[in-house]
Each structure stands twice: as structure tokens, then as C-alpha cells.
N, C-alpha and C positions, 0 to 999 in steps of 0.2 A: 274362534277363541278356544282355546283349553287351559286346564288346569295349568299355574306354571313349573316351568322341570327349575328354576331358582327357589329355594325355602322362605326366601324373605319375601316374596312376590305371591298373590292371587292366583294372577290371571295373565296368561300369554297370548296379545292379539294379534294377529298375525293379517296378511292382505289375500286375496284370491287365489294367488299365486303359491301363498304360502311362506313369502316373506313377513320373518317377525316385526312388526307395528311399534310395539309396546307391551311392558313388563306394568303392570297395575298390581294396585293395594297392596298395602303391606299386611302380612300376613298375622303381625301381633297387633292389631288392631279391627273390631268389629266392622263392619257396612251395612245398610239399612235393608236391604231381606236378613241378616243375622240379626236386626233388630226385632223387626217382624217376624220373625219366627220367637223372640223372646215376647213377644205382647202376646201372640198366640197362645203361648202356654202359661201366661200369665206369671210370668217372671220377671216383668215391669208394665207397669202402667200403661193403659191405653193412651195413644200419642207418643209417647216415649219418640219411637224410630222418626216420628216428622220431625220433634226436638232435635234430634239428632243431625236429622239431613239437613236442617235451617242451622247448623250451627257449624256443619261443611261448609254448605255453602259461603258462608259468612266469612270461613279462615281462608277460603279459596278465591272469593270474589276480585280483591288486588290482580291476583297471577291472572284470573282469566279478565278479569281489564285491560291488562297490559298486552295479552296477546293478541285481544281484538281478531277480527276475521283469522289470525294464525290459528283459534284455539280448536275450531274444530281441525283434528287428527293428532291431536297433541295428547301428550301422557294425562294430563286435566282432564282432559276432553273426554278421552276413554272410561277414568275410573270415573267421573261423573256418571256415565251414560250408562255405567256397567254395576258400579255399586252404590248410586244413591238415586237415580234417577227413579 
């Protein structure tokens, strides 16, 4: 994975080979070490970032219902594992 060369995008995951995977997070929106890093410095409340990831999870749970065993390698799959996990 690295940084993405798209501005709207995170994170670019790419496979062994080198072929690109998936395009993750949008980039005007926080992720949960950006949260964590705001509890750290105490710029919101302790817990904040778990609120946060239970409240992913919660807008996300439908889509990764529906993919079922598709979801691992999915664009889900990634920014889950990548920005909230």
C-alpha cells in the first residue's frame, strides 16, 4: 500500500505483483488512528475514536452483509482493515 497519487483517495493497495487492488478512504474525511491521534492530544474525549469506528461500522454493515464471503478483497474490506480496524 502507499500513499494515493488520486487526491480524493488515502490509500492505494496494490497486490504482490504490483497491480492496483483498490483506491481507500476518502481523503475529506477522518479514520480511526486520525482519531486516535486526536484523543492522544486530547482534542476529544477518551473513546471518541471507538464511537467513531462502532458508528462505521454500523453505516457499513448492510454493504458487507450483502457481499458475504465476496467481502474480503473488496474496496469494504480494505478501508476497514486499513482505516478502522
Amino acid at each position: 500500500m502507499k500513499p494515493s497519487t488520486i487526491k480524493k483517495y488515502k490509500i492505494d493497495v496494490f497486490d504482490k505483483s504490483g497491480d492496483l487492488l483498490a483506491r481507500v478512504g476518502d481523503s475529506n474525511y477522518l479514520d480511526f488512528p486520525s482519531y486516535l491521534e486526536m484523543e492522544r492530544k486530547k482534542e476529544v474525549p477518551t473513546g471518541f475514536a471507538d464511537k467513531r469506528r462502532q458508528a462505521y461500522w454500523t453505516r457499513h454493515a448492510k454493504e458487507i452483509e450483502k457481499l458475504g464471503d465476496d467481502w474480503v478483497g473488496s474496496r469494504s474490506y480494505y478501508a476497514f482493515m486499513l482505516l478502522w480496524f
